[in-house]
C-alpha positions as CSV (number, residue, x, y, z in Angstrom):
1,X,-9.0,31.7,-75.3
2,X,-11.9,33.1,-73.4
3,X,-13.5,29.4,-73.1
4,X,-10.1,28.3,-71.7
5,X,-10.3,30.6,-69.4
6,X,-14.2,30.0,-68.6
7,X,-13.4,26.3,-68.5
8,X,-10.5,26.5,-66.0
9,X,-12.9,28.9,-64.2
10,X,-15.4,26.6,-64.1
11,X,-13.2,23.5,-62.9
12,X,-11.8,25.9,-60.4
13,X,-15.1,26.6,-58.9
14,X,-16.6,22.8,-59.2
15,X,-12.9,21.7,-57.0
16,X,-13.5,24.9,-54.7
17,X,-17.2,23.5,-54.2
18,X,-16.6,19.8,-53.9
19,X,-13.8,21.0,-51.2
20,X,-16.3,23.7,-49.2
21,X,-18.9,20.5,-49.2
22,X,-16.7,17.9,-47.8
23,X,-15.6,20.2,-44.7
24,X,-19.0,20.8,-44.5
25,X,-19.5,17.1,-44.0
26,X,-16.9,16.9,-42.2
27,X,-17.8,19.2,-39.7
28,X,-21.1,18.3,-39.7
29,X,-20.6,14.4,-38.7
30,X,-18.3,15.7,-35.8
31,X,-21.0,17.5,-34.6
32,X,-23.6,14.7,-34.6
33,X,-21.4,12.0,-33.2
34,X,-19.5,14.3,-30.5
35,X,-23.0,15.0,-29.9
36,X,-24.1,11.1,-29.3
37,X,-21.2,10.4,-27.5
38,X,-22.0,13.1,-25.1
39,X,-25.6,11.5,-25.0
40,X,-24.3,8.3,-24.5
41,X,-21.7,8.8,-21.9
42,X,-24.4,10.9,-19.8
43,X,-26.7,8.1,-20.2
44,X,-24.5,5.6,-19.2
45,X,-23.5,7.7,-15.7
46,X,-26.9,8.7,-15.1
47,X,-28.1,4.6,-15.5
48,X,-24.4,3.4,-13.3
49,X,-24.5,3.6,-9.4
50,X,-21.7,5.9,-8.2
51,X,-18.9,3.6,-6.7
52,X,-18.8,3.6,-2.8
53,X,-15.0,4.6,-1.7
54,X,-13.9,1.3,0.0
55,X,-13.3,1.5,3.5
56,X,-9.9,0.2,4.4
57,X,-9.7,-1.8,7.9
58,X,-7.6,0.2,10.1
59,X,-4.6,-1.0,12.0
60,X,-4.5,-2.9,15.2
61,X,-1.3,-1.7,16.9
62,X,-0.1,-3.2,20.9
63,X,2.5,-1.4,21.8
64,X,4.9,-3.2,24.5
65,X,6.8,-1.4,27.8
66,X,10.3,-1.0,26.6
67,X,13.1,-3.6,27.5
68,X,16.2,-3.2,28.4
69,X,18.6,-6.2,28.4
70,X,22.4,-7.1,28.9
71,X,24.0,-8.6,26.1
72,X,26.9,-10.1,25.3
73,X,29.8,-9.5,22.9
74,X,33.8,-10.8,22.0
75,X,35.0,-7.6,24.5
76,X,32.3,-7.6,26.9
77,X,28.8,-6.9,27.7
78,X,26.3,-4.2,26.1
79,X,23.0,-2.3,26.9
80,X,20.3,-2.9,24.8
81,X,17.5,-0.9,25.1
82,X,15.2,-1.7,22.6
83,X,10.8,-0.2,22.8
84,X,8.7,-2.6,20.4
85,X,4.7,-2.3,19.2
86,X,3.1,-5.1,17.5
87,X,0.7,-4.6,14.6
88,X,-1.6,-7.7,14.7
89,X,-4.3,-9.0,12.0
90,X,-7.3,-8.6,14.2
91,X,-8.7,-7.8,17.9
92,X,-9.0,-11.2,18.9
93,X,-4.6,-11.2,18.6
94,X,-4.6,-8.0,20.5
95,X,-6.9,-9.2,22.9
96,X,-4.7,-12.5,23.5
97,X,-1.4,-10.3,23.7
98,X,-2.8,-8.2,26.4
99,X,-4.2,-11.2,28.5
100,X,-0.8,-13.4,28.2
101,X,1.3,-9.8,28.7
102,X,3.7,-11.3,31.5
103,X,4.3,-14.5,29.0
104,X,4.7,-12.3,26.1
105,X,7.2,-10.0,27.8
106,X,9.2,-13.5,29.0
107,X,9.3,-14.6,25.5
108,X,10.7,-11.7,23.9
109,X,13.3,-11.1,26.6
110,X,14.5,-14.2,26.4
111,X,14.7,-13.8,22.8
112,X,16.6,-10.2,23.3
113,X,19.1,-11.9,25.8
114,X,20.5,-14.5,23.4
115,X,20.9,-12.1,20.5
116,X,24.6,-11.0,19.7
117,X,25.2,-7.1,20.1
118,X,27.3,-6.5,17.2
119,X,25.1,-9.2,14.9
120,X,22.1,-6.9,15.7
121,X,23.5,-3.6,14.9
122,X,23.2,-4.6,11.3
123,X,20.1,-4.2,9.2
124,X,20.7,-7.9,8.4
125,X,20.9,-8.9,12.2
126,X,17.9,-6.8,13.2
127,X,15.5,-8.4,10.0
128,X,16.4,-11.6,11.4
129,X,15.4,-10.4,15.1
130,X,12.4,-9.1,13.6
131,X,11.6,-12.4,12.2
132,X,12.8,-14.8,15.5
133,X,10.4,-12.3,17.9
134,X,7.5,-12.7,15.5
135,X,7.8,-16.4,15.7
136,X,8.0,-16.6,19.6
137,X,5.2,-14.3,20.3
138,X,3.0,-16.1,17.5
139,X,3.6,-19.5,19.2
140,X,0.1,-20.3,21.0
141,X,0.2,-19.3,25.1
142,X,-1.5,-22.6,27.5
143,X,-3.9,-23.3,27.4
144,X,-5.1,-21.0,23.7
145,X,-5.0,-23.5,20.9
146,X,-3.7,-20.6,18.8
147,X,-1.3,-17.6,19.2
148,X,-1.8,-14.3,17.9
149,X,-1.7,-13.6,14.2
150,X,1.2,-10.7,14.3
151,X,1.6,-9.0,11.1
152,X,4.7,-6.7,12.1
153,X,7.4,-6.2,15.0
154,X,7.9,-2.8,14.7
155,X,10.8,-1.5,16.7
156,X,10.1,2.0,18.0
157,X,13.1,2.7,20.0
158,X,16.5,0.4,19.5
159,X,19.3,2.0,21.4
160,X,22.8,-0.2,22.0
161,X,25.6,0.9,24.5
């Protein structure tokens, strides 16, 4: 019985070995490649440029003397009030809204005085505002072969009574 016992013994303490040597290993090669990677990755930033933050263009905005026009409904005729800035693609189109101001002005108040008051009280009416005041003003003013590029009609005041 006592070789049993020496034999299990002995088994015991090869498994308990074999077990402390492979977390050993284990542990080890964690070390050495955590370690690399560390190397590596500080290589790599030290050897890469650090990225420039990209400078976004800042916006071009013209803002427009509010207008104030009549308009017309089924019982009668309304107020509009209505203050407008224009954000445009580049200085050149705010250059050429400022020099053709009296034009532009004309343009968009005629545009204002055809519009139906109840049509434009709805978000639907006033997108499709947006959209017929952004093609008047971008139409080219005599004797520029181009109008300004407009990239928004922004309506900063739009009072109806």
């Amino acid at each position: 019985m006592a070789q049993t016992n020496t034999g299990k013994f002995a088994k015991m303490l090869k498994s308990m070995l074999t077990t402390a040597l492979i977390v050993a290993a284990s542990v080890g090669a964690t070390l050495f490649f955590s370690s690399k990677a560390s190397q590596v990755s500080s290589l790599l930033e030290s050897t890469l440029p650090e990225p420039k933050p990209v400078e976004l263009p800042k916006p071009i905005f013209s803002p427009l003397e509010p207008f104030t026009v009549t308009l017309g409904t089924d019982r009668g005729t309304r107020i509009l009030y209505v203050a407008i800035t224009l954000r445009v693609d580049n200085e050149l189109s705010r250059r050429l809204i400022a020099e053709f101001m009296p034009e532009v002005r004309d343009r968009i108040l005629r545009t204002l005085s055809q519009q139906n008051a109840n049509h434009i009280q709805t978000p639907q009416g006033r997108s499709e505002l947006v959209a017929l005041l952004d093609e008047a003003i971008e139409r080219p003013y005599n004797p520029q072969p181009i109008g300004p590029s407009v990239n928004s009609v922004l309506f900063t005041a739009f009072v109806i009574q």
